[in-house]
Structure formats: structure tokens, C-alpha cells
N, C-alpha and C positions, 0 to 999 in steps of 0.2 A: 223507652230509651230512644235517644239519634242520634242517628250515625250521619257522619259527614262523607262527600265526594269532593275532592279537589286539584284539580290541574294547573299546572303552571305553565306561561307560554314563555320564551326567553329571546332576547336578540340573539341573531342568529346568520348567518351568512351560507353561500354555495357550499353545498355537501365539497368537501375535499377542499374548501378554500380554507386559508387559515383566516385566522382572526386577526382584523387589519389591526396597523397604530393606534394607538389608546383608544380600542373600542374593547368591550368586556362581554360574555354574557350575561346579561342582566335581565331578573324577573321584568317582564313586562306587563304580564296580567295572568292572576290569578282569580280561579271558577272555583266556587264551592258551592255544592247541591245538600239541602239537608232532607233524611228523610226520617219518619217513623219507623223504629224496626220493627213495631209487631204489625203494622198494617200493612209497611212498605208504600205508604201514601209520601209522594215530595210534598214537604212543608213549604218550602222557601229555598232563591238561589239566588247568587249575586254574582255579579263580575266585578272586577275591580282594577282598573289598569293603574300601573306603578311605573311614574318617570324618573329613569336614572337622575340621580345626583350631580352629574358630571355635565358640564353645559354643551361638549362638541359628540356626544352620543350621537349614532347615527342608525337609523334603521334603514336595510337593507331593502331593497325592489324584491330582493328575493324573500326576505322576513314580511313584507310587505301582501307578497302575491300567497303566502303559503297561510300567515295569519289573518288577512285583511287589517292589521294595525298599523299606522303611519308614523311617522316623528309629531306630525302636526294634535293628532285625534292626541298620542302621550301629552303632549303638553297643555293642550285644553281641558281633558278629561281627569288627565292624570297626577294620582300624588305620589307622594316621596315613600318610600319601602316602611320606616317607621310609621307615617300616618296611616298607612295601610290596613299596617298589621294591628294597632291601635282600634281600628274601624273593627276589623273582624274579631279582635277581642272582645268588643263592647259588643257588638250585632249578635257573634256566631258561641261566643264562650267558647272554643273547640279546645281548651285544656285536654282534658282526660278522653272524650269520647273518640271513640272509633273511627281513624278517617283512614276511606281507602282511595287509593292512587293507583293508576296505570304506571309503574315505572317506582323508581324514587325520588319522588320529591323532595321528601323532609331533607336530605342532605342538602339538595340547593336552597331550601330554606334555610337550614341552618346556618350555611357559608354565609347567605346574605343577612344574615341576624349578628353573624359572628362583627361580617366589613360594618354596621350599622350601629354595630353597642346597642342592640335590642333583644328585648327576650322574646324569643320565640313563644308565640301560643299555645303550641301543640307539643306534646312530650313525642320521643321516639315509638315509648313503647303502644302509643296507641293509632301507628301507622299502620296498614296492610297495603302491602302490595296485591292490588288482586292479579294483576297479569300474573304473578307466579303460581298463586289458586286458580285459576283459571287453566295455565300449563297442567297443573298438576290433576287439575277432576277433568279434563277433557284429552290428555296425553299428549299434548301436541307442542314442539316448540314455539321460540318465542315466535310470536307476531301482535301485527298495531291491531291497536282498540276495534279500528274502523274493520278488519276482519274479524275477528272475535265475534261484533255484533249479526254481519252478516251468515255466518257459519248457527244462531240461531236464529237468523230471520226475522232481524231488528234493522228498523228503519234508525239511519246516524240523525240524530238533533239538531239540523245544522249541518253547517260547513265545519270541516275536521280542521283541526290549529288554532282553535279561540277555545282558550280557557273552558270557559260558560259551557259550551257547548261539547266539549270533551268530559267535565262533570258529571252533566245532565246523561250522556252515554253510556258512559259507566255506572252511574248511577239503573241506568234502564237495565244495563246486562246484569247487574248484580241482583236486579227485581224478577229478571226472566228466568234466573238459574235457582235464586228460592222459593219461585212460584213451582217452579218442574222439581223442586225436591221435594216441597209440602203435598203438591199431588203424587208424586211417588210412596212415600211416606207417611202421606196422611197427617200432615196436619193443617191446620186452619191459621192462614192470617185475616185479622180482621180490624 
């Protein structure tokens, strides 16, 4: 079977700044990692940046310095939220299979499926959040991914804030924690 990893990056502005005139949060790029569960081998990972709809969209110096995404690289790279999710329908099939997230994604997906008249890929019930399994097998409250991996002596993928490379992280932390169970436990991926 596989399982998916996926993160979404959003525009975004100064912690405490509000959200200026007609600008929105809007997915900007979404990372999804797919892996083997019985080997926990990565198969295959894409990134996919998505440019607002909306022509005076602006990205932030600060969305800018924290993702590395520009208004430019969106508009050259990037498609519309529908063509997107179209692309990972066809590529990733993620219907039913198991996808886990740092946080909640699927609800900002879904808002943006809702503004879009598109149907969403992925059903609800086959979201995990694993930051909450994560809180839960290690006792610890919330904190970011990039601590998580530190705390078992995981090298981050990358720079933190790029889709792709928050995926690929999580995807590694969720590989480290059922490597350390199978050897607990005894059993074998292969």
C-alpha cells in the first residue's frame, strides 16, 4: 500500500499583521511525498506551485524570505488551484489512501475546492494529522515539524516553508518512528 505526505504553503504576511485589501490566503504550493508502507522506501515527490486566480495577488517580502516563493516564480511556474489538483488526481490518485500532515491541511483544501467548484481528491477520513500522534506517543505539546525532527536526530530536507521539503520531513519523521517501533517490536520492513 502508499501512503502520501503533504504540505501546503499559503500567502501569508507579518505574524500580527492583518491581511491587507483584497489579498487572501491562498494555497500557494503544495508537496506531496509518496512512500511504500511495507518497506517505507520514498517512491516519488512533487511540488506544485498554484497562482491565485485573482490578478492584484501579492506576495509578501515576508512570505517571500520565509517560503523562498515570489509573485514572479507563481506566475511562471505556476497553475490555477483547479489545474493543480487535476495534475495530482491524475499523477498521485490520493482518493482513499492515507495522507498524513503536520497540522490540518485538508480543511484549507477543502475551502479552496469549495471557492473553486472542484472536487477535492482526498476524502477527509483518510487525513492523519501526525503532529497530534506525534504529541500523543512522545507527551509533548504542540511544536513545529522542524523540532519534532531534531528531538530524534533528523537532519530537515531543506529549508523549512517549501511545501516539498516539509513533505519529504515528515515523511522522514514518520520513517524514524516506525523504524524505532519495528525494532522495539520486532518486526521487519522490507
Amino acid at each position: 500500500m502508499r501512503i502520501q505526505f503533504l504540505d501546503t504553503e499559503l500567502l501569508c504576511w507579518e505574524y500580527n499583521h492583518a491581511t491587507p485589501p483584497n489579498q487572501e490566503h491562498h494555497i500557494i504550493q503544495i508537496g506531496i511525498v509518496e512512500v511504500e508502507s511495507n518497506s517505507l522506501v520514498i517512491l516519488r515527490s512533487q511540488s506544485f506551485y498554484v497562482r491565485p486566480d485573482y490578478k492584484n495577488f501579492d506576495v509578501s517580502d515576508y512570505c517571500t524570505e520565509l517560503t523562498g516563493i515570489t509573485r514572479s516564480k507563481l506566475m511562471d511556474e505556476g497553475h490555477y488551484f483547479p489545474e493543480v489538483l487535476n495534475t495530482i488526481r491524475k499523477k498521485f490518485a490520493p482518493h482513499d489512501k492515507p495522507t498524513y500532515t503536520w497540522g490540518n491541511d485538508f480543511d484549507c483544501l477543502q475551502e479552496h475546492c469549495s471557492k473553486y467548484r472542484c472536487e477535492n481528491p482526498w476524502i477527509a477520513s483518510s487525513f492523519i494529522d501526525f503532529g497530534v500522534m506525534y504529541k500523543t506517543i512522545f507527551k509533548v505539546k504542540n511544536i513545529p515539524l522542524q523540532n519534532a525532527l531534531k528531538n530524534l536526530h533528523l537532519e530537515y530536507p531543506g529549508s523549512p516553508h517549501n511545501a516539498l521539503n516539509d513533505a519529504r520531513a515528515l515523511a522522514d519523521l514518520h520513517n524514524e518512528i516506525m523504524h524505532r517501533a519495528s525494532r522495539a517490536f520486532g518486526v521487519n520492513f522490507s
